[in-house]
PAPA-364372 format. One record per residue (C-alpha): residue number from 1; residue in one letter; x, y, z. Coordinates in nm, 3 decimals. Example, Ala and Ser with C-alpha at 12.3 -4.5 7.8 and 13.67 -1.06 7.14 Angstrom:
BEGIN
(1; 'A'; (1.230; -0.450; 0.780)),
(2; 'S'; (1.367; -0.106; 0.714)),
REM end
This chain:
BEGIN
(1; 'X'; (-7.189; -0.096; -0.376)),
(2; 'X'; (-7.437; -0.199; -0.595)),
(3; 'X'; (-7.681; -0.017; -0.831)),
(4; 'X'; (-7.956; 0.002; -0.639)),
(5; 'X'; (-7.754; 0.111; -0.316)),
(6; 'X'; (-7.603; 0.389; -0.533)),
(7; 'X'; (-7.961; 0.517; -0.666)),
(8; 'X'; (-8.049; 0.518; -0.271)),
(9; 'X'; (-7.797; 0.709; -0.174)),
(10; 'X'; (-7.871; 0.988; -0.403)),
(11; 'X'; (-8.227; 0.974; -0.507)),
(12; 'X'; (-8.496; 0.934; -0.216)),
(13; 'X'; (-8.591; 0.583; -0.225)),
(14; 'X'; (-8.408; 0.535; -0.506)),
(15; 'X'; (-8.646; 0.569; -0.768)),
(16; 'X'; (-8.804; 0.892; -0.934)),
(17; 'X'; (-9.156; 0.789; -0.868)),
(18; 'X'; (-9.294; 0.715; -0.580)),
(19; 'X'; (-9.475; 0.363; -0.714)),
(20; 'X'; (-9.156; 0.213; -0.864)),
(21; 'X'; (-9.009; 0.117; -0.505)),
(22; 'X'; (-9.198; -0.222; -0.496)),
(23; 'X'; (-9.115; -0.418; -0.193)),
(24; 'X'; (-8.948; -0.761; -0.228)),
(25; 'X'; (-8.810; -0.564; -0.546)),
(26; 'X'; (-8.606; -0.275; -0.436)),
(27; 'X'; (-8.280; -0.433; -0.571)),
(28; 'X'; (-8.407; -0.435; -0.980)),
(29; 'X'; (-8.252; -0.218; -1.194)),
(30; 'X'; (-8.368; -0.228; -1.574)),
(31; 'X'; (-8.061; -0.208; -1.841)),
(32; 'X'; (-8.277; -0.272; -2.149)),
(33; 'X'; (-8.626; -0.306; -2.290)),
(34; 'X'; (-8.731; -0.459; -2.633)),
(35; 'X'; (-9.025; -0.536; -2.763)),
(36; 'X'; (-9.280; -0.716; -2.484)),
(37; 'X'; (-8.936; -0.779; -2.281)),
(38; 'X'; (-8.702; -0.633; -2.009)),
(39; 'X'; (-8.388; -0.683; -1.881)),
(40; 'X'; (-8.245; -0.649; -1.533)),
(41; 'X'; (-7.893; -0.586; -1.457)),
(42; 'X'; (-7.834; -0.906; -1.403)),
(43; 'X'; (-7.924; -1.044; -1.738)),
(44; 'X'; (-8.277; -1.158; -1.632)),
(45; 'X'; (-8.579; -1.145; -1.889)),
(46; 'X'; (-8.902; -1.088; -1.815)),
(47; 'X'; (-9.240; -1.087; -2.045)),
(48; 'X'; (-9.336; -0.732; -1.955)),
(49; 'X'; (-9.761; -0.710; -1.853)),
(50; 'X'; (-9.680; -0.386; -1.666)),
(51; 'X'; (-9.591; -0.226; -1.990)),
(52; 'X'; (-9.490; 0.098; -1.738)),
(53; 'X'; (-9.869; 0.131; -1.635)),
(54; 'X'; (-9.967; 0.127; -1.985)),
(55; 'X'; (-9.814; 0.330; -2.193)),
(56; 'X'; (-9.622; 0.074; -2.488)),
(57; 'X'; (-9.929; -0.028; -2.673)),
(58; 'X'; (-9.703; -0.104; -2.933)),
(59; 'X'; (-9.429; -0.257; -2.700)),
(60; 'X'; (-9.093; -0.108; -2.633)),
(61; 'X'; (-8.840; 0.048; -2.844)),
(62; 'X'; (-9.083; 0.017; -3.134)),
(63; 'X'; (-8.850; 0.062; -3.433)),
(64; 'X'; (-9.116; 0.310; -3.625)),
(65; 'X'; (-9.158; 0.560; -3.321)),
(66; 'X'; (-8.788; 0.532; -3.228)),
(67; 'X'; (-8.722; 0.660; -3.608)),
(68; 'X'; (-9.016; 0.928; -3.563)),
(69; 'X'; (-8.819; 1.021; -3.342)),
(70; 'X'; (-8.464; 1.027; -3.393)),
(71; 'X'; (-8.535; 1.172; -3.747)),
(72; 'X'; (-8.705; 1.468; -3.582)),
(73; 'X'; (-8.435; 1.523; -3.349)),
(74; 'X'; (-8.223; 1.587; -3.659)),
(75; 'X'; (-8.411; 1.910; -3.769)),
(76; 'X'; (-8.539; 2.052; -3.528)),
(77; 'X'; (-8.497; 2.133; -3.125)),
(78; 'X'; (-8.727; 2.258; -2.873)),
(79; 'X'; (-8.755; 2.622; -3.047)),
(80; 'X'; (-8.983; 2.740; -2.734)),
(81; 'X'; (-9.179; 3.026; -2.932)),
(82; 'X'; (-9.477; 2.973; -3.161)),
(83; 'X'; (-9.582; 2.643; -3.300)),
(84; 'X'; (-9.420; 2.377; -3.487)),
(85; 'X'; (-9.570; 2.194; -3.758)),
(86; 'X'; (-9.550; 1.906; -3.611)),
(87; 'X'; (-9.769; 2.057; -3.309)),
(88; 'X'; (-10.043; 2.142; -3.588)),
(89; 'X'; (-10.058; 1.832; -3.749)),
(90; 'X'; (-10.088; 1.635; -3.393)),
(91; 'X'; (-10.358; 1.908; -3.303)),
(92; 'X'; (-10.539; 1.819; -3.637)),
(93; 'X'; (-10.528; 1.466; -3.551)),
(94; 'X'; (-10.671; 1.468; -3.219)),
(95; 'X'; (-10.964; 1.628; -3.256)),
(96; 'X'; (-11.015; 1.399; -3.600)),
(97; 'X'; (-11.005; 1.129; -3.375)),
(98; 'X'; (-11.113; 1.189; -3.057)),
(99; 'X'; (-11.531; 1.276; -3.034)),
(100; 'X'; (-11.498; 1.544; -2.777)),
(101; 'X'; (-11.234; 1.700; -2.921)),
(102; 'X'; (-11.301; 2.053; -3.112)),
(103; 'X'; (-10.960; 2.234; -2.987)),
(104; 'X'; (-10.674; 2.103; -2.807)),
(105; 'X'; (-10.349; 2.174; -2.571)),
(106; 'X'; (-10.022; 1.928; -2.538)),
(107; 'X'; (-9.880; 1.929; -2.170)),
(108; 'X'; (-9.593; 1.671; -2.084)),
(109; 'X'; (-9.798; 1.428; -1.842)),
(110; 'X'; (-10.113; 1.343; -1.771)),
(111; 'X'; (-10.176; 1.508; -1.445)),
(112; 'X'; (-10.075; 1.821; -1.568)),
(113; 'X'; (-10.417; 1.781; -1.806)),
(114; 'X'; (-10.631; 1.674; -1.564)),
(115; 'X'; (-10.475; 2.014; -1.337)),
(116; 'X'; (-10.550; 2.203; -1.625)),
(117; 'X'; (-10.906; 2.061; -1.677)),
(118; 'X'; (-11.061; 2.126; -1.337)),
(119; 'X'; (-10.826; 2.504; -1.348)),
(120; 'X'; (-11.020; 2.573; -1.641)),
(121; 'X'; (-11.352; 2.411; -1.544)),
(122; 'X'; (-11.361; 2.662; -1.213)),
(123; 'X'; (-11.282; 2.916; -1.397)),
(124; 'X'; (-11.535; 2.877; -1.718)),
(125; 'X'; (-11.797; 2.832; -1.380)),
(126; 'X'; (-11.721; 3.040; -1.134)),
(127; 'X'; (-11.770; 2.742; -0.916)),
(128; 'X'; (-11.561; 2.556; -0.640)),
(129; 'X'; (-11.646; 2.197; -0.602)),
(130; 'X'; (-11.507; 1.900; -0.809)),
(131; 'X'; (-11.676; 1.550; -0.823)),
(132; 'X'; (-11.464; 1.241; -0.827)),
(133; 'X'; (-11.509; 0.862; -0.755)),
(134; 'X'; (-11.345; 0.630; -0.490)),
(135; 'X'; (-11.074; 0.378; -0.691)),
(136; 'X'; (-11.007; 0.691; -0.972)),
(137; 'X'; (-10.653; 0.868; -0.985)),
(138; 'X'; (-10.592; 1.186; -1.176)),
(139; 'X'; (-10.302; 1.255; -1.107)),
(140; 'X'; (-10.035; 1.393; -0.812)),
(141; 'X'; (-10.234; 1.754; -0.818)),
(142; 'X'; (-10.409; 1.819; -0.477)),
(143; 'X'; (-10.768; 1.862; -0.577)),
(144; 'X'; (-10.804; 1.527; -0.643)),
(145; 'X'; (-10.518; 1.348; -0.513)),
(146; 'X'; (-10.734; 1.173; -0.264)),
(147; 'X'; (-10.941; 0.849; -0.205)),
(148; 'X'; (-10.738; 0.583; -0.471)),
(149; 'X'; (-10.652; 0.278; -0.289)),
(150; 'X'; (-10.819; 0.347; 0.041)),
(151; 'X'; (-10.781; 0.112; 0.338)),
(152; 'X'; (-11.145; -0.005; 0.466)),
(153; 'X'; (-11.202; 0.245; 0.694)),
(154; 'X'; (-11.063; 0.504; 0.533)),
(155; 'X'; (-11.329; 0.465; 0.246)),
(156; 'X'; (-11.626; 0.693; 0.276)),
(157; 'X'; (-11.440; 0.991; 0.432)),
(158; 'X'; (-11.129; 1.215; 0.282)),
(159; 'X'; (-10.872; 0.956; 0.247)),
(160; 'X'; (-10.581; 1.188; 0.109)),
(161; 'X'; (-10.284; 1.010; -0.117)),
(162; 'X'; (-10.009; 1.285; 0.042)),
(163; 'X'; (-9.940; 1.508; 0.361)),
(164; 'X'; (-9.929; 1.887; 0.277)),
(165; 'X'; (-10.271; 1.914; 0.112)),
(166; 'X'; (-10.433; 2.217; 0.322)),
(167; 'X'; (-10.768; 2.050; 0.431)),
(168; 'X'; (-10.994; 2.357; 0.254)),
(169; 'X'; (-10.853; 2.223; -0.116)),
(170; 'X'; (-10.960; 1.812; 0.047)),
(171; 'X'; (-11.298; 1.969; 0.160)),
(172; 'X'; (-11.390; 2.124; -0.170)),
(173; 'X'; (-11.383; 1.785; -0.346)),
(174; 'X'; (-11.625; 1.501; -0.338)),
(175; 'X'; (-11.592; 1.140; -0.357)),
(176; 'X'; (-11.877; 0.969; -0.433)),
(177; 'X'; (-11.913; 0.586; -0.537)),
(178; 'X'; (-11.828; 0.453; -0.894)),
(179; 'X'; (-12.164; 0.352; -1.068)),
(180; 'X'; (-12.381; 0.435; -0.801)),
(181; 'X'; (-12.661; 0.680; -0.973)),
(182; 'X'; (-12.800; 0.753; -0.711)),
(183; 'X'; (-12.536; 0.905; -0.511)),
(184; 'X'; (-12.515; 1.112; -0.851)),
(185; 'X'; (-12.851; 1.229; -0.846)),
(186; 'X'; (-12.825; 1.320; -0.450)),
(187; 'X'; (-12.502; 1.522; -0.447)),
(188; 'X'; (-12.636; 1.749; -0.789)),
(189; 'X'; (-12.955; 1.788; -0.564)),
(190; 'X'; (-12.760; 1.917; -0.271)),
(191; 'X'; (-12.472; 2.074; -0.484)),
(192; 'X'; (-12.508; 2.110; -0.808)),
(193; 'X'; (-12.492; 2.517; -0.830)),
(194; 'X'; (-12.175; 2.484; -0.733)),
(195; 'X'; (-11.987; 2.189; -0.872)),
(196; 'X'; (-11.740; 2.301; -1.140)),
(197; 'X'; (-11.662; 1.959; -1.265)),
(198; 'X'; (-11.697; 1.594; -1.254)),
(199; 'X'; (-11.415; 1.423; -1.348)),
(200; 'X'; (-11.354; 1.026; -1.367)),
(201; 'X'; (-11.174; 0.747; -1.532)),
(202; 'X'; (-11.433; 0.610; -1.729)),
(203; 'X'; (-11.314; 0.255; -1.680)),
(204; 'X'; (-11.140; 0.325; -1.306)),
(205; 'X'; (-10.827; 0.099; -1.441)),
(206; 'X'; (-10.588; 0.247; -1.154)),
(207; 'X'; (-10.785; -0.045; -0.949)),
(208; 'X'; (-10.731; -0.295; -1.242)),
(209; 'X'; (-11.062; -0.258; -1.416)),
(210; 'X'; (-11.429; -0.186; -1.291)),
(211; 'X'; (-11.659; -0.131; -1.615)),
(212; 'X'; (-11.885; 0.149; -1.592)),
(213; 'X'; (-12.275; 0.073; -1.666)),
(214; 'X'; (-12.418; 0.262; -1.970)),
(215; 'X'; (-12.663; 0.406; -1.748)),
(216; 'X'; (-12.420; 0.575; -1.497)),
(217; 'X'; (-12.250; 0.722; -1.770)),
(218; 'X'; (-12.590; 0.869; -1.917)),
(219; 'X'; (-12.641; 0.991; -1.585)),
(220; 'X'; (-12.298; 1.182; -1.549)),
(221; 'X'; (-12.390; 1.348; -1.875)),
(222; 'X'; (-12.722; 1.438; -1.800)),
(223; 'X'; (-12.672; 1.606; -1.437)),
(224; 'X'; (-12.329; 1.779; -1.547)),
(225; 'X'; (-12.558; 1.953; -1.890)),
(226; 'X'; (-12.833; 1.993; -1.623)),
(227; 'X'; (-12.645; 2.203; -1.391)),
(228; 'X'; (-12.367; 2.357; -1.627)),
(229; 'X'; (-12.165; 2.168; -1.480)),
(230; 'X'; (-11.768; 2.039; -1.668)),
(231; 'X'; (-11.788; 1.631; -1.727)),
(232; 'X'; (-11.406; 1.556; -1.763)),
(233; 'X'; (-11.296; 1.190; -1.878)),
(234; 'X'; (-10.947; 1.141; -1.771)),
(235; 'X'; (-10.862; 0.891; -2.065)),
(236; 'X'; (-10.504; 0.932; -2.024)),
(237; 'X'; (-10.550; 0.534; -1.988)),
(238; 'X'; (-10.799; 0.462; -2.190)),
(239; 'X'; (-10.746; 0.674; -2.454)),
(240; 'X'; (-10.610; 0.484; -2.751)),
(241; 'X'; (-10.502; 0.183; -2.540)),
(242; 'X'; (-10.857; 0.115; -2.585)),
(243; 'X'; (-11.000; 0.281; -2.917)),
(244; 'X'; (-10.829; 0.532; -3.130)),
(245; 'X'; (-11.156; 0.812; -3.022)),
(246; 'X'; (-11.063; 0.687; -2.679)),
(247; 'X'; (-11.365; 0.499; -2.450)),
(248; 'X'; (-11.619; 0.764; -2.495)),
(249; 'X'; (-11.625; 0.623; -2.900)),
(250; 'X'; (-11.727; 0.336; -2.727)),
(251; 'X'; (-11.962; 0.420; -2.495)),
(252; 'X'; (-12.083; 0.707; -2.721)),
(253; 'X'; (-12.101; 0.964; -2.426)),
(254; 'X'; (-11.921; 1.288; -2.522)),
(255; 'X'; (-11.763; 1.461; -2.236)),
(256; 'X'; (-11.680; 1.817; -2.234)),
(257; 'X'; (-11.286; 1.815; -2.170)),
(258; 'X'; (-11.074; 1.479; -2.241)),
(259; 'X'; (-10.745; 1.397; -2.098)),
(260; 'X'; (-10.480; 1.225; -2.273)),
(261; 'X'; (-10.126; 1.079; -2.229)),
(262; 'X'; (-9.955; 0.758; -2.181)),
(263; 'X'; (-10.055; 0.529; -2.521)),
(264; 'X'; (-10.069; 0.863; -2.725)),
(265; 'X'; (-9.690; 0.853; -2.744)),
(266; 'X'; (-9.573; 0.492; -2.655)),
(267; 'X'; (-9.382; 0.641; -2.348)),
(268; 'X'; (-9.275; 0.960; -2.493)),
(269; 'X'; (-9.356; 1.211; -2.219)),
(270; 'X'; (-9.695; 1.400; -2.357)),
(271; 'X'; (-10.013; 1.436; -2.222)),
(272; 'X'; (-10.301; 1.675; -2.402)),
(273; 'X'; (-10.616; 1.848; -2.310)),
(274; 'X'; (-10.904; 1.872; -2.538)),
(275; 'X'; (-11.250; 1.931; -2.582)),
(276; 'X'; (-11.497; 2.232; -2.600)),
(277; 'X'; (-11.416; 2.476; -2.802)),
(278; 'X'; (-11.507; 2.739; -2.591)),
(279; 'X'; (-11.374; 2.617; -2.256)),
(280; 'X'; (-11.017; 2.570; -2.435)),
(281; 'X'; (-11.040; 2.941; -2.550)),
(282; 'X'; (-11.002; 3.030; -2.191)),
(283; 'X'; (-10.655; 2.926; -2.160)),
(284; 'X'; (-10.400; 3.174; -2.164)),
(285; 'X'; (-10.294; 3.068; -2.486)),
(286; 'X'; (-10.495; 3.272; -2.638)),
(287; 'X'; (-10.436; 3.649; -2.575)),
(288; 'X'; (-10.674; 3.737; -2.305)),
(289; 'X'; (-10.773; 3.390; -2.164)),
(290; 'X'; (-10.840; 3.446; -1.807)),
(291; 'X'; (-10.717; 3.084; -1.741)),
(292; 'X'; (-10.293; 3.089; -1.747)),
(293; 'X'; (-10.097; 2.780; -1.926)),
(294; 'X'; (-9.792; 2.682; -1.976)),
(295; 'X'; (-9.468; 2.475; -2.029)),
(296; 'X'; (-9.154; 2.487; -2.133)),
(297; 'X'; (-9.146; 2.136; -2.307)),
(298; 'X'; (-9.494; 2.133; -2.421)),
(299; 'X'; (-9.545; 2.032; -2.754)),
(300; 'X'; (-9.153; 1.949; -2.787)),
(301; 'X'; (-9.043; 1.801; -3.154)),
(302; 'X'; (-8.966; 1.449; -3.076)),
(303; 'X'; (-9.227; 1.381; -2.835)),
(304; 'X'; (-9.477; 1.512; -3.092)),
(305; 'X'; (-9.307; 1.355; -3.321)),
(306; 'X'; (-9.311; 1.002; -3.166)),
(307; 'X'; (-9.685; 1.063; -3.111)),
(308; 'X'; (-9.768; 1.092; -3.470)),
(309; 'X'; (-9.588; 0.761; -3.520)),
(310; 'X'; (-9.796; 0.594; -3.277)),
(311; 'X'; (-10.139; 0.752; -3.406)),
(312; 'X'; (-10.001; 0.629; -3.754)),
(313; 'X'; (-9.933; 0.269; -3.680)),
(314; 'X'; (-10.263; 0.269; -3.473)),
(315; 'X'; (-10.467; 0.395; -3.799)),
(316; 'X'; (-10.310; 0.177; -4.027)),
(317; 'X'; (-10.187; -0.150; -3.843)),
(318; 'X'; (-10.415; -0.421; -3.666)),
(319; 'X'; (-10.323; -0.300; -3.344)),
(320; 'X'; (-10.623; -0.311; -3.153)),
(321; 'X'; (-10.750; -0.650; -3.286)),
(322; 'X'; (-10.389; -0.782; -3.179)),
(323; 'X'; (-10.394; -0.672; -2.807)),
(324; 'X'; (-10.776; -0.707; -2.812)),
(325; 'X'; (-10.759; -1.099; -2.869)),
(326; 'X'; (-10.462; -1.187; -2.699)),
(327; 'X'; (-10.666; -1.025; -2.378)),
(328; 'X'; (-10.955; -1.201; -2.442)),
(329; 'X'; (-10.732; -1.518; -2.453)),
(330; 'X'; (-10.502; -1.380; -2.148)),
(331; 'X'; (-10.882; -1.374; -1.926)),
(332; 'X'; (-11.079; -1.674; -2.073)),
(333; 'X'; (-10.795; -1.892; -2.039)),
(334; 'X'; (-10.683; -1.754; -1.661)),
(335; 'X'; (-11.054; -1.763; -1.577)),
(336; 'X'; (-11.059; -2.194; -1.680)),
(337; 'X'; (-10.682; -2.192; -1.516)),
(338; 'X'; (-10.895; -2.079; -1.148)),
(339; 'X'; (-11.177; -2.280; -1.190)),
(340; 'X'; (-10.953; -2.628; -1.257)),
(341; 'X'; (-10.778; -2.526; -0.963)),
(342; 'X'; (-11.082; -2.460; -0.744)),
(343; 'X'; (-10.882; -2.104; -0.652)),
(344; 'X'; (-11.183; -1.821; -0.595)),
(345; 'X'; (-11.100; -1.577; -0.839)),
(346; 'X'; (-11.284; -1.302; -1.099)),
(347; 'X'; (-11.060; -1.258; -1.393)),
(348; 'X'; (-11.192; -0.944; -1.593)),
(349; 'X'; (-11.043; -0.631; -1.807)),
(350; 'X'; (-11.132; -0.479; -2.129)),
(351; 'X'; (-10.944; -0.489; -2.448)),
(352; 'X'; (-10.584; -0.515; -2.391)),
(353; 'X'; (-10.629; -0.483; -2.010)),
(354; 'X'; (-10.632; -0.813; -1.797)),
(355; 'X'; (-10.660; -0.830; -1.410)),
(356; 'X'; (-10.725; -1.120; -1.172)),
(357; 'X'; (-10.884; -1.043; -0.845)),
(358; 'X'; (-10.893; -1.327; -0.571)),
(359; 'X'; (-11.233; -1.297; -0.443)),
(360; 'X'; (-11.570; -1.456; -0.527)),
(361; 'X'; (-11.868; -1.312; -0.697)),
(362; 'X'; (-11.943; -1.103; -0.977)),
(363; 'X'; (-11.678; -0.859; -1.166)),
(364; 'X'; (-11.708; -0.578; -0.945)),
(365; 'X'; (-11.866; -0.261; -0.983)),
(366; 'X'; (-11.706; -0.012; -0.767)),
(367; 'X'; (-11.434; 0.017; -0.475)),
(368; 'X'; (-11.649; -0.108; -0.241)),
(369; 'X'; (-11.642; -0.485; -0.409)),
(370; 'X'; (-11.264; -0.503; -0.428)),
(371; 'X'; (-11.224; -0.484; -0.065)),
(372; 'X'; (-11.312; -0.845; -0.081)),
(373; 'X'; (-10.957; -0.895; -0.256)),
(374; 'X'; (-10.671; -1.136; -0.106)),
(375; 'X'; (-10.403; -0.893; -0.109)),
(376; 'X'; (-10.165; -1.159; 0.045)),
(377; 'X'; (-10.235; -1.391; -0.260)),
(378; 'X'; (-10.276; -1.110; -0.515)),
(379; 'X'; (-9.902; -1.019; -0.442)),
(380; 'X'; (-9.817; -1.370; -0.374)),
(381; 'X'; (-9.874; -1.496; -0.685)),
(382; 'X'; (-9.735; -1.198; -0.882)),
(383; 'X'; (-9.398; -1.195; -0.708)),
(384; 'X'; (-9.410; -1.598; -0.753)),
(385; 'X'; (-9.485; -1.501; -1.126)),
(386; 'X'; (-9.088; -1.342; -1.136)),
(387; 'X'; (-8.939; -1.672; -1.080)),
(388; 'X'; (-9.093; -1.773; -1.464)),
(389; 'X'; (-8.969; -1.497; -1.607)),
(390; 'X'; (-9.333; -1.292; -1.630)),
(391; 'X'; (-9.352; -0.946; -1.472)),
(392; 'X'; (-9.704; -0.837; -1.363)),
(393; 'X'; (-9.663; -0.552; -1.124)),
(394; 'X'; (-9.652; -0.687; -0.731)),
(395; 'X'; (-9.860; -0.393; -0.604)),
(396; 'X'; (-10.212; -0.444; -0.466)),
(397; 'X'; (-10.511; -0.412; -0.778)),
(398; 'X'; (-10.260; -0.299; -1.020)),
(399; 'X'; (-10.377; -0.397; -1.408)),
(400; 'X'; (-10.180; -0.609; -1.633)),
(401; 'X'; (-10.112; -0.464; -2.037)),
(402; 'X'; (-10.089; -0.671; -2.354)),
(403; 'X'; (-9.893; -0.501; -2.651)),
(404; 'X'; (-9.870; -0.514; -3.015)),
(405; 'X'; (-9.500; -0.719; -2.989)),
(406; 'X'; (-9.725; -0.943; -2.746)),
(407; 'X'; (-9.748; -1.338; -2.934)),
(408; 'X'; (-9.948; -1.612; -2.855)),
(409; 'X'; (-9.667; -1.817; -2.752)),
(410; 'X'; (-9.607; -1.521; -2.446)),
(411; 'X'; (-10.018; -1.573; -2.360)),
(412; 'X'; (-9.935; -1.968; -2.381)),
(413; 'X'; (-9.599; -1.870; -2.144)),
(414; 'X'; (-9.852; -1.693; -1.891)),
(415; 'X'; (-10.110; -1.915; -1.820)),
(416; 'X'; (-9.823; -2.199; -1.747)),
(417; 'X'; (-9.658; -1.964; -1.486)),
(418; 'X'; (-9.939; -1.852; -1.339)),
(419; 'X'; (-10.063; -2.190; -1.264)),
(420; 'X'; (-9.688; -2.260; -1.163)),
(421; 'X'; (-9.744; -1.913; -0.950)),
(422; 'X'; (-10.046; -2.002; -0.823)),
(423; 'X'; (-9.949; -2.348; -0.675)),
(424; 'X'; (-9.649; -2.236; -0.473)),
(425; 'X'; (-9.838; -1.964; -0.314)),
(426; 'X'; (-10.151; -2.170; -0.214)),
(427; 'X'; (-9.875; -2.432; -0.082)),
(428; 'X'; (-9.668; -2.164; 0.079)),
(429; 'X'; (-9.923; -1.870; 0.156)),
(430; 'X'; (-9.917; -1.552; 0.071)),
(431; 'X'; (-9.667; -1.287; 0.188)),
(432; 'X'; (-9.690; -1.131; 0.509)),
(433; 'X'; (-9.467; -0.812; 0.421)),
(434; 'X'; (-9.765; -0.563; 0.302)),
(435; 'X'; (-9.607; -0.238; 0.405)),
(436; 'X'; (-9.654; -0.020; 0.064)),
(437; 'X'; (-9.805; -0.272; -0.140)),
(438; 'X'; (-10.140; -0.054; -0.135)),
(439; 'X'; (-9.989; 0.252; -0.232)),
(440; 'X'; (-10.204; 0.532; -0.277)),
(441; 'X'; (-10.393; 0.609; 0.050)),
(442; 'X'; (-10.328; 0.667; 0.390)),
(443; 'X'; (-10.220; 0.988; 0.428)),
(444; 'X'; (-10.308; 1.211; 0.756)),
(445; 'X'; (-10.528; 1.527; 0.676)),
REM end
């Protein structure tokens, strides 16, 4: 019996998360990571893009975070009472670097801050509705665990990710367009005295990357301080990956609660919450906050720990500039590869972020544009990417990560493979077997 056959016969699926079962790939089993590499258990290596949807912005196993935190684990365990130092140094960090920022939580993912943002948002409002945008995921929680990767007639209506949501938590959340203004405007006009919050990714990367227009964010600011309503980035993505303040130091729009996880730690489970200072004083954490929080490993030593190591290579290290012109390089150079080979594509991203669609036009601008994208050759070429050794995730729209162990010679390594990739598939066509490749739709109400 093999490995995978003994994870199936005692873990559902055989995997602990419910987007790691990737068909024509339910046989891998990872033995070792290293740098911008993995192993399978049969000695394969593969140039790692999926980076585990982002986290290793400095690449795996990196030597000063795996100290961090080994060294921590040395002095001190999870003590479960109080604070640790650590936990007030991190704190002090955050809102240093993060514009939004004036007080912060830790939780241990990222959907537990985004839960945590819209508990707290209904309860600083007294409201019930929550605003969110087709193509954004925040997480497994079922206020807004709807309306992700919908199927085309599933888009414009409730389009829940999971059975067991009752339909009056569905119903009190609406999905409105990304970058559409307008549909802004309308639904504060209809129901603005009773939206609580308005929470999006502010580049929706969970459908590879649509860039938000200056102007829509303005927008989102102005209506939510209009109305009193809670703007809520959910940068557990974008924060750091993109900018040590996260996108909004970008964009310069400061939202009133931030989300954080996956690059704050390079993998280490934490997430954080942050922002106002008196919307975070409503948590239970302080005596009397009406809103309750907690968790056990929240704030644990050598997660903290390992997230001070990444913030500290981030400050002091060219990080960004690495993965920031190795992804310029990754999307000029596959934009030339589709042209010479007369295959319709759009190659875009930001920063460290690189995603082809296969579909004509303009880099798209909301959901509604990537319905244009070949699925069949998306996933083609991806799974025909495995056979060269490169690993970009075979699920439908799924973003592709450069790292700080990243090297030219691995952007030189891609472009050859894809254009390797892209051959066979456009001689053999694209896979027929689509069952679960869209992954995060679908569900009956």
């Amino acid at each position: 019996m093999t490995l995978a056959d003994r994870a199936r016969r005692v873990i559902p699926g055989g995997v602990n998360s419910g987007q790691r079962s990737i068909p024509g790939f339910t046989d891998l089993v990872i033995t070792r990571t290293r740098g911008a590499r993995f192993w399978d258990q049969h000695g394969r290596e593969f140039t790692d893009y999926h980076a585990a949807f982002g986290p290793a912005l400095l690449g795996h196993n990196d030597p000063d975070v795996a100290a961090a935190t080994a060294a921590a684990g040395t002095v001190i365990a999870l003590p479960g009472v109080a604070v640790t130092d650590a936990e007030v140094i991190l704190a002090e960090r955050l809102t240093e670097l993060v514009p939004s920022l004036e007080k912060v939580l830790l939780t241990s993912t990222g959907s537990e801050a985004t839960f945590h943002a819209l508990r707290v948002a209904r309860a600083a409002t007294g409201r019930r509705l929550v605003v969110k945008f087709q193509g954004c995921y925040h997480g497994w929680h079922d206020s807004v665990s709807l309306n992700v990767i919908s199927a085309p007639d599933r888009v414009g209506a409730p389009d829940p990710t999971s059975t067991g949501i009752l339909p009056e938590v569905l119903d009190a959340t609406l999905v409105l367009r990304f970058n559409d203004i307008a549909a802004v405007r309308q639904v504060f006009a209809d129901h603005g005295a009773d939206i609580a919050a308005v929470i999006l990714e502010p580049v929706p990367h969970n459908v590879g990357a649509i860039l938000p227009t200056d102007a829509f964010l303005r927008t989102l600011r102005e209506e939510c301080t209009r109305a009193g309503s809670v703007l809520v980035f959910d940068e557990v993505i974008t924060g750091f990956r993109h900018a040590l303040g996260g996108y909004q130091s970008i964009c310069g729009i400061t939202p009133d609660l931030t989300t954080l996880g996956k690059a704050i730690a390079n993998g280490a489970p934490i997430g954080a919450l942050g922002g106002r200072a008196d919307l975070m004083d409503l948590f239970s954490t302080r005596p009397g906050g009406p809103a309750f929080f907690a968790g056990t490993y929240n704030g644990h030593p050598q997660v903290v720990s390992a997230a001070l190591a990444t913030l500290r290579k981030l400050s002091e290290e060219p990080v960004h500039e690495h993965t920031y012109r190795l992804g310029e390089r990754a999307r000029t150079e596959l934009a030339a590869l589709y042209r010479r080979l007369d295959v319709p594509a759009v190659v875009t991203g930001f920063g460290s972020v690189f995603v082809t669609y296969f579909m004509t036009g303009a880099p798209p601008r909301n959901y509604d544009d990537l319905l244009a994208n070949d699925a069949a050759r998306f996933i083609g070429v991806r799974r025909n990417l495995t056979e060269h050794g490169v690993f970009e995730l075979p699920l439908n729209l799924k973003r592709s990560h450069i790292s700080y162990a990243h090297t030219d010679a691995d952007i030189d390594h891609l472009v050859e493979a894809t254009e390797s990739a892209v051959r066979k598939t456009l001689a053999e066509g694209g896979p027929d077997d689509l069952a679960h490749t869209s992954t995060m739709g679908g569900a009956q109400r």
